[in-house]
C-alpha positions, 0 to 999 in steps of 0.5 A, spaced: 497 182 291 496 177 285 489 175 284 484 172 279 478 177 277 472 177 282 465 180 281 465 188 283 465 191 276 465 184 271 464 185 264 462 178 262 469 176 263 472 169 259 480 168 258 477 164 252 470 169 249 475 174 251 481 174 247 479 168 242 481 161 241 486 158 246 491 157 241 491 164 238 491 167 244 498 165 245 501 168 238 498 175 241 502 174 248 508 173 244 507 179 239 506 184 245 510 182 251 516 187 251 518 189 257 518 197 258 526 198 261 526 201 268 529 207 266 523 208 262 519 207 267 522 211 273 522 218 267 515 216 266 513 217 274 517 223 274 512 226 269 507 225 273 510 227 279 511 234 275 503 233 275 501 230 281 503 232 289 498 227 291 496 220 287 489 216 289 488 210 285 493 209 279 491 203 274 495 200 269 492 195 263 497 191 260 501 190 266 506 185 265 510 184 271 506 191 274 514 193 273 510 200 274 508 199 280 515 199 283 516 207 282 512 212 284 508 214 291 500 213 291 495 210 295 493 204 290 496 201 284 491 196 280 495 193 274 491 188 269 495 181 265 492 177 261 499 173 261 498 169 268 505 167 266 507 174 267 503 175 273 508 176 280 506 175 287 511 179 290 509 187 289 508 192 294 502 192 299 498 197 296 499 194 289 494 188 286 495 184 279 489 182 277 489 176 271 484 177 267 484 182 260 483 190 260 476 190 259 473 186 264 472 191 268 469 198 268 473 204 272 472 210 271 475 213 278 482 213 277 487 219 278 493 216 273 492 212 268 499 209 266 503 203 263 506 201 256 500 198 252 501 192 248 503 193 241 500 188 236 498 190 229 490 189 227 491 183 224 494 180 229 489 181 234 486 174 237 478 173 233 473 177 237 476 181 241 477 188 237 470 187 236 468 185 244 473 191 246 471 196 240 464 195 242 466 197 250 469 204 248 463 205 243 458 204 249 462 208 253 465 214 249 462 215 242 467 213 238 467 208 233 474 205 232 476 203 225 478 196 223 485 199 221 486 200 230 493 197 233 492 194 239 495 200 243 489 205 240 484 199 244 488 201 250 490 208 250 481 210 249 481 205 255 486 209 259 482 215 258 476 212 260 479 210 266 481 216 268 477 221 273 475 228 270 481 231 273 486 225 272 491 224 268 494 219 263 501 217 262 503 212 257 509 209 253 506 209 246 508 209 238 510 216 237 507 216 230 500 217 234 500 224 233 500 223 225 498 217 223 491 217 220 490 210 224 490 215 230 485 220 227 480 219 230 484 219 237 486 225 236 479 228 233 477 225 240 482 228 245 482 235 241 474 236 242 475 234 250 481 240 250 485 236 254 492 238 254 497 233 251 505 232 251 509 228 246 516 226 248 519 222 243 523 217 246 530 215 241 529 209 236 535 204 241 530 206 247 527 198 246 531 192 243 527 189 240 521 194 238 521 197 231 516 202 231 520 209 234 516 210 242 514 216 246 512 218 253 505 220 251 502 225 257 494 227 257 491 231 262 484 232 264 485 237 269 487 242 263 482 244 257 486 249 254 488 244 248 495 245 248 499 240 244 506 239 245 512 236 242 519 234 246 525 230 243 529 225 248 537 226 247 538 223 252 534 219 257 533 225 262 534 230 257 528 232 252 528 239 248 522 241 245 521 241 239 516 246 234 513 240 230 511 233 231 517 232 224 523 235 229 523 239 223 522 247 223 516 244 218 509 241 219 507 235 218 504 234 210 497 235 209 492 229 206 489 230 200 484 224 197 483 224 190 479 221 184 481 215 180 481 219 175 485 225 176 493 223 178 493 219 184 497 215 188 495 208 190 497 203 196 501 196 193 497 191 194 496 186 199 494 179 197 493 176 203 500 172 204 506 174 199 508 167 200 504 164 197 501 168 192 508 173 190 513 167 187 521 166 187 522 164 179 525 157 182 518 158 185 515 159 177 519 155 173 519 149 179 511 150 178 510 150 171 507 157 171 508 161 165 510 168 165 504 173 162 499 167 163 499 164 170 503 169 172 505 177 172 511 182 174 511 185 181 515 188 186 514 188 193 520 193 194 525 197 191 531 196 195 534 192 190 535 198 186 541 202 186 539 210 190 540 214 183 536 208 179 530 212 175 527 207 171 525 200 172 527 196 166 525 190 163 533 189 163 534 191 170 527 187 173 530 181 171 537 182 174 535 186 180 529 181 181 528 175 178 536 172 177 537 175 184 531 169 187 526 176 189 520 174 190 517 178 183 511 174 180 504 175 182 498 169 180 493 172 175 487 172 178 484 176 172 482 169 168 480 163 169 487 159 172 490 154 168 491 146 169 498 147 172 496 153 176 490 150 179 495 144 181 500 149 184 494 153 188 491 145 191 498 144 193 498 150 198 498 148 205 493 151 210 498 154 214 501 158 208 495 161 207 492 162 215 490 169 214 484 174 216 485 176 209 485 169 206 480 166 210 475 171 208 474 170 201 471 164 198 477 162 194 483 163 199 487 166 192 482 170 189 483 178 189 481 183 185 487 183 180 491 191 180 492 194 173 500 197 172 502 203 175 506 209 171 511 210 177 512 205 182 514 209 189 517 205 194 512 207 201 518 207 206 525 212 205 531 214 211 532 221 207 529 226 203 525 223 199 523 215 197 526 211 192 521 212 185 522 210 179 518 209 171 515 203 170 517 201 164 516 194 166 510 194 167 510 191 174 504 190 179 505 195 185 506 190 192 506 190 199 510 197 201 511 199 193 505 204 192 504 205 185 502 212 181 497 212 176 494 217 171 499 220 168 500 221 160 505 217 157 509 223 156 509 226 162 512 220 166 519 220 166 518 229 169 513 227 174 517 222 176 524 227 177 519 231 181 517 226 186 525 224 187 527 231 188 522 233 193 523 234 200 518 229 203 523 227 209 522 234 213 514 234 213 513 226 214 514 224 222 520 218 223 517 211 223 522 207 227 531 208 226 530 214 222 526 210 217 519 214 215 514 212 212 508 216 207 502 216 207 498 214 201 494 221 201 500 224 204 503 222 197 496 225 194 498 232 197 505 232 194 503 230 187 497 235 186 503 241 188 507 237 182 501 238 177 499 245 179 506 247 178 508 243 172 501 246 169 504 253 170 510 252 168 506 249 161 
């Protein structure tokens, strides 16, 4: 049965104070519908059925065509959809689709708690509702979610508030939960209740279009021993268990923070929008901006350098950057704007510069300029290590390049050998296509072991 939401157990529902302004809301249904393919679906209900003899109430938030009401026997199934475009008549007799959002309605006496949550970044959320849906789990678990929560961390609190005391919580979400720092306070939360957790990392070709690396996430109230642990897919219905969360025979690398003033990492900037603040050279030269004025040297990525490079030189920023059109000059905001680039800022359009970032700040342009790293690292790598390199040409660290800083001159090019020849790959947990990503304290960590065996060895 397909229905709109009635009154029994509303929560101020509005398809417009809920989600945001009408034209926004379209941009955030685009970014998360992807389908879960039948087979994830049928291998999710055979972990529940290992679980369960018996199902009552089933409740899926973000349910799409209520795909997840096809498998499985139970008593009900309740699926929520924001999207009346995917909303379907046709579903089982004990099954109803109800279209209005997750958090219209407060439940708390469901025995499974299942589906794929949508997977939206924090800054591509609707205006208003993260707050609306963080105050709803707030009031209702104690936690306080961090700005920096995807989509999916909204659902998954949401599934196990959902959830009975007994019940049981099966959802397909990114595997990186289980180390992320976003994810921190998740975990924190799920640790203190003692529910047992299963992870089983799904393969990176499992979705066609999703880039993050996905799991069948398994939570049961019933069990509070606070057991963790972690299997790997090799085939979709085989999975063998794995002794970390790396697939590694390693732990995941501990964070560490540290003090500006010691050596530190720190992550590229973000300007509000690449686009318009990090220009092509045809971009300056057509615009008038003078180099070290109006503008100065970046690097968003180092992909263009070759595997083995070790430092990134005036020379080799020009070719591999500059002649190639890479997008390597940031706008100064550390001085007063020059006539040429106030014109070419007032020439910007709105749209270039629509960002949560931009729209916040009384000029849209203006950041807090960052001063030159010593090393510039990139954030994301495939093998042991990322790519690392000396930064002789004194470019400002963007985007997924994190810089490095506090180091004496002469000690520069030793850290830098260090970084490239430590192993990051078998303590850091894959991010998608067996692409990982560190973590700026993870980083941290590494860097505090360089210096206290550099020192010894002095």
């Amino acid at each position: 049965m397909f229905r709109t939401p009635d009154n029994q157990n509303r929560v101020d529902y509005n398809p417009v104070t809920t989600l945001g302004e009408c034209e926004k809301v379209g941009l955030y249904l685009n970014r998360c519908q992807v389908d879960t393919p039948d087979a994830v679906v049928k291998e999710v209900w055979r972990h529940i059925a290992k679980r369960r003899r018996k199902i009552g109430k089933v409740v899926d938030f973000g349910a799409g065509d209520a795909r997840f009401a096809r498998y499985g026997t139970f008593e009900s199934y309740q699926g929520f959809e924001i999207d009346s475009a995917r909303c379907v008549e046709k579903l089982p007799r004990n099954a109803e689709l109800i279209n209005a959002c997750a958090f219209s309605q407060t439940i708390t006496d469901a025995s499974i708690c299942t589906g794929n949550p949508p997977y939206v970044r924090n800054q591509d959320m609707p205006e208003g509702w993260r707050e609306r849906a963080a105050a709803i789990i707030e009031k209702r678990s104690g936690v306080k979610l961090s700005g920096l929560a995807n989509a999916w961390q909204y659902f998954f609190y949401l599934s196990l508030l959902t959830a009975n005391a007994k019940g049981l919580v099966a959802l397909v979400i990114p595997f990186e939960w289980v180390s992320r720092p976003s994810s921190k306070l998740l975990r924190e939360y799920i640790k203190d209740k003692g529910w047992r957790v299963s992870v089983y990392r799904l393969r990176d070709s499992t979705f066609d279009r999703v880039l993050t690396t996905s799991s069948i996430t398994i939570i049961d109230k019933r069990h509070d021993d606070a057991v963790w642990e972690f299997f790997q897919y090799d085939n979709l219905d085989e999975f063998s268990p794995l002794k970390f969360a790396t697939g590694t025979g390693a732990s995941v690398l501990e964070y560490k923070r540290r003090k500006r003033t010691e050596i530190h990492a720190k992550r590229g900037l973000s300007p509000g929008t690449q686009e318009a603040l990090v220009l092509t050279e045809g971009e300056r030269v057509s615009n008038g901006l003078i180099r070290g004025i109006d503008v100065v040297p970046c690097v968003t990525t180092l992909r263009p350098l070759m595997n083995d490079a070790h430092s990134l030189t005036v020379n080799v920023f020009s070719k591999a950057y500059v002649d190639a059109g890479k997008r390597c000059w940031l706008i100064r905001t550390d001085r007063k704007p020059s006539k040429q680039l106030m014109t070419y800022l007032n020439s910007v359009p709105a749209t270039m510069h629509d960002t949560s970032t931009c729209s916040g700040r009384e000029d849209w342009w203006r950041f807090t300029m960052p001063t030159q790293p010593a090393i510039l690292c990139a954030t994301g790598f495939r093998d042991r290590a990322p790519k690392v390199v000396s930064n002789l040409a004194g470019a400002m660290a963007v985007g997924g390049v994190c810089g490095i800083y506090g180091i004496p001159q002469y000690r520069i090019a030793k850290f830098r050998n260090a970084i490239a020849a430590h192993n990051f790959g078998r303590r850091v947990v894959s991010h998608s296509n067996g692409l990982r990503k560190i973590e700026i304290n993870q980083m941290n960590a590494v860097l505090v072991g360089i210096e206290k065996k550099q020192k010894k060895n002095l």
